[in-house]
C-alpha positions in Angstrom: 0.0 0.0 0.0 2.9 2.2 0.7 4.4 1.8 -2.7 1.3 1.7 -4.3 0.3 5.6 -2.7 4.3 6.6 -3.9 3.9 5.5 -7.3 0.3 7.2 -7.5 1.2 10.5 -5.7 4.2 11.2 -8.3 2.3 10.1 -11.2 -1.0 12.7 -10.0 1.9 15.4 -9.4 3.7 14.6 -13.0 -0.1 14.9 -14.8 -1.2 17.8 -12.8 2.3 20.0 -13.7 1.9 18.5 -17.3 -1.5 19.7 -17.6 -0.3 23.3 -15.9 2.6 23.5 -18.2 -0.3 22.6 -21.6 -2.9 25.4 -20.2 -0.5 28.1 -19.5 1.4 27.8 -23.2 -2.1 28.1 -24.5 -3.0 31.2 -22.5 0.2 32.5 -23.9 -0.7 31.7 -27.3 -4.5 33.1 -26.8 -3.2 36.5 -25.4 -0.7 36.4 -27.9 -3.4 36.9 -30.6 -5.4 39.4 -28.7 -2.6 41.8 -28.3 -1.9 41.3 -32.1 -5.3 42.1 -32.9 -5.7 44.8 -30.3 -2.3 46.7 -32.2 -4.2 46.1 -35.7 -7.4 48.2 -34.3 -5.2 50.9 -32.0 -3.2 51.4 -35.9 -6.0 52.3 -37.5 -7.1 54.7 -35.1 -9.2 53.4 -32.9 -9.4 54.2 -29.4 -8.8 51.9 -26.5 -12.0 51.3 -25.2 -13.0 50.4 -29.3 -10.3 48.1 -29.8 -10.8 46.5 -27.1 -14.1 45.8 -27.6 -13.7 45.1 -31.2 -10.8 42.2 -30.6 -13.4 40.7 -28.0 -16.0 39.5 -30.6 -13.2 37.8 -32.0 -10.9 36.0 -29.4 -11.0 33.2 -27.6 -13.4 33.3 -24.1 -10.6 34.1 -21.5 -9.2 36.9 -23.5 -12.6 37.9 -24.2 -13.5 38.6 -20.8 -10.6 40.2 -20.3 -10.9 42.6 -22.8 -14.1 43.3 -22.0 -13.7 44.0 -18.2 -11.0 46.3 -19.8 -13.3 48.4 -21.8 -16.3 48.5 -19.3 -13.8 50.0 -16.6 -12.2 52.4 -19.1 -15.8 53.5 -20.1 -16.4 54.0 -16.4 -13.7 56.3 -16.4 -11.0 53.7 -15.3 -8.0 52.4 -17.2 -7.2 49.8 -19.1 -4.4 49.0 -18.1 -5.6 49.0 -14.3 -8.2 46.5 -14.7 -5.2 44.2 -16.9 -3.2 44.8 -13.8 -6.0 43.8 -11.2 -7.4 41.1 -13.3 -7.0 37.5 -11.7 -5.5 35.4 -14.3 -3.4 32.7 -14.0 -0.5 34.7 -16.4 2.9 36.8 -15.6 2.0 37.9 -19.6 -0.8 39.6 -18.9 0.3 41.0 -16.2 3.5 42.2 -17.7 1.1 43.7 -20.9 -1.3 45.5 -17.7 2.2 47.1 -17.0 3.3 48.0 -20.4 0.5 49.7 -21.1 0.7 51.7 -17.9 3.7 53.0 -18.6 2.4 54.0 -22.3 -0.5 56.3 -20.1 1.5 57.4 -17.7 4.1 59.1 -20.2 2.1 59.6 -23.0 3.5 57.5 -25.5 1.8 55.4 -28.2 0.1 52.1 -26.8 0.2 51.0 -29.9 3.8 50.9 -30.2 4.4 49.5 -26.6 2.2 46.7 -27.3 3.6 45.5 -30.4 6.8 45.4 -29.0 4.8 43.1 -26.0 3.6 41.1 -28.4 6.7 40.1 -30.2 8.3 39.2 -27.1 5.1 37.1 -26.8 5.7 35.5 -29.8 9.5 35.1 -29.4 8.9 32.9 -25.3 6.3 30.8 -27.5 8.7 30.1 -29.9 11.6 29.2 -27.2 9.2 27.0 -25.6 8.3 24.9 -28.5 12.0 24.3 -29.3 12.5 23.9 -25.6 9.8 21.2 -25.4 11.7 19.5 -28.7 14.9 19.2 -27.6 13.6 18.2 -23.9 11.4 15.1 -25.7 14.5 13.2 -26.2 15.8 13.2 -22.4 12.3 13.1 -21.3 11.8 9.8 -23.2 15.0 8.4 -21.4 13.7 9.3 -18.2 10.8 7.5 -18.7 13.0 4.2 -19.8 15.2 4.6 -17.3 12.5 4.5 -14.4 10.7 1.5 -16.2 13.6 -0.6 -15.8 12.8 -1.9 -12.5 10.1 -3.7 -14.0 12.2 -5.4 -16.7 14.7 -6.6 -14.5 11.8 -7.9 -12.1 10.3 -9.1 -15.2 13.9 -11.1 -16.4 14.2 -12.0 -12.5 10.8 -14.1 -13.1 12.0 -15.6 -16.2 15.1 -16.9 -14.2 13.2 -18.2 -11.5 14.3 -16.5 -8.9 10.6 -14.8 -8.1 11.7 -11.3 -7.2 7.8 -10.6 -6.9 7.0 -12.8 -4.6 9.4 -11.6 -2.1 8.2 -7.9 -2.7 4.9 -8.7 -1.8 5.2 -11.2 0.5 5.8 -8.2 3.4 9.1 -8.1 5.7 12.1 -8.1 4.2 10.6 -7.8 0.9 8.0 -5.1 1.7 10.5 -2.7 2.9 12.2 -3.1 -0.4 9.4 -2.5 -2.3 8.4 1.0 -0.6 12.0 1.8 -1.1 12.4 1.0 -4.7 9.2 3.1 -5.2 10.4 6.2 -3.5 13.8 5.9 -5.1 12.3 5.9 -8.7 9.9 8.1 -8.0 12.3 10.7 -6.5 14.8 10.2 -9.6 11.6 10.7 -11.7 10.9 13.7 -9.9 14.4 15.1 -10.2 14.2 14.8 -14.0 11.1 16.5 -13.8 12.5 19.3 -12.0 16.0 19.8 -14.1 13.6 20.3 -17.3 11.6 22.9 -15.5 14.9 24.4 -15.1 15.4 24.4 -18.5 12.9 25.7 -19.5 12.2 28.5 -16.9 
């Protein structure tokens, strides 16, 4: 039960970070968009609280709302960058776009500009993370050999007769081995993990 809880803790903490990693590099990719097509309408002449509202019938449903909060604040007399700033979304982008545009108010230059420039570096982290997450899918696949290996050799320790199973499951001795094997891969799993998170932060 011990190793069985090990195994199935690192495998819910692998998914749940995979599935973090997936959802954030689509928010990028969403806002990423938005600000492109927010530049398009501020170019032509538009003004904030137009653009905005113009790229929201377009984008996706997160940017959406975010774009719209924008423009119903700024109509209110607010700012658009404020309610980017105060919004509560799971992104250092946007927050880093709330304060872009801040600075554009604040000194009276063209948003237009400023954004642009936010959205190629936008486009240039996307692109360092796809060629991160290609050159990491080779190590990541030897990872994932190396910690199956156990199995095989449990699985050529059968074939030889020698029942390695049996005296992992059969509780002493064998148990204690068991739960240890399992943290030990798990951990080593783990640190691979962590090392390409390093990478790519």
């Amino acid at each position: 039960m011990v190793a069985a809880a090990i195994v199935a803790a690192t495998v819910w903490f692998l998914r749940r970070r995979l599935r973090e990693e997936r959802a954030q590099t689509a928010l990028r990719r969403e806002l990423a968009q938005g600000v492109e097509a927010l530049v398009g309408e501020l170019r032509t002449g538009a003004s904030q609280v137009d653009s905005c509202e113009a790229v929201a019938v377009e984008a996706s449903d997160r940017v959406r709302q975010v774009l719209e909060t924008a423009s119903a604040r700024c109509r209110l007399g607010g700012s658009c960058s404020d309610s980017l700033l105060s919004e509560r979304w799971p992104s250092e982008d946007l927050r880093r776009i709330g304060a872009i545009w801040q600075v554009a108010e604040r000194h009276g230059l063209s948003v237009g500009d400023l954004l642009d420039a936010a959205r190629r570096d936008l486009a240039g982290r996307l692109r360092f993370d796809d060629a991160v997450h290609s050159s990491l899918a080779g190590p990541r696949a030897t990872a994932t050999v190396l910690s199956a290996l156990p199995l095989f050799g449990l699985a050529l320790g059968e074939v030889m007769g020698a029942h390695p199973v049996g005296v992992l499951l059969g509780g002493g001795v064998g148990g204690i081995l068991l739960a240890l094997g399992c943290a030990f891969a798990c951990a080593g799993r783990l640190w691979t993990h962590a090392i390409a998170n390093g990478v790519r932060a």
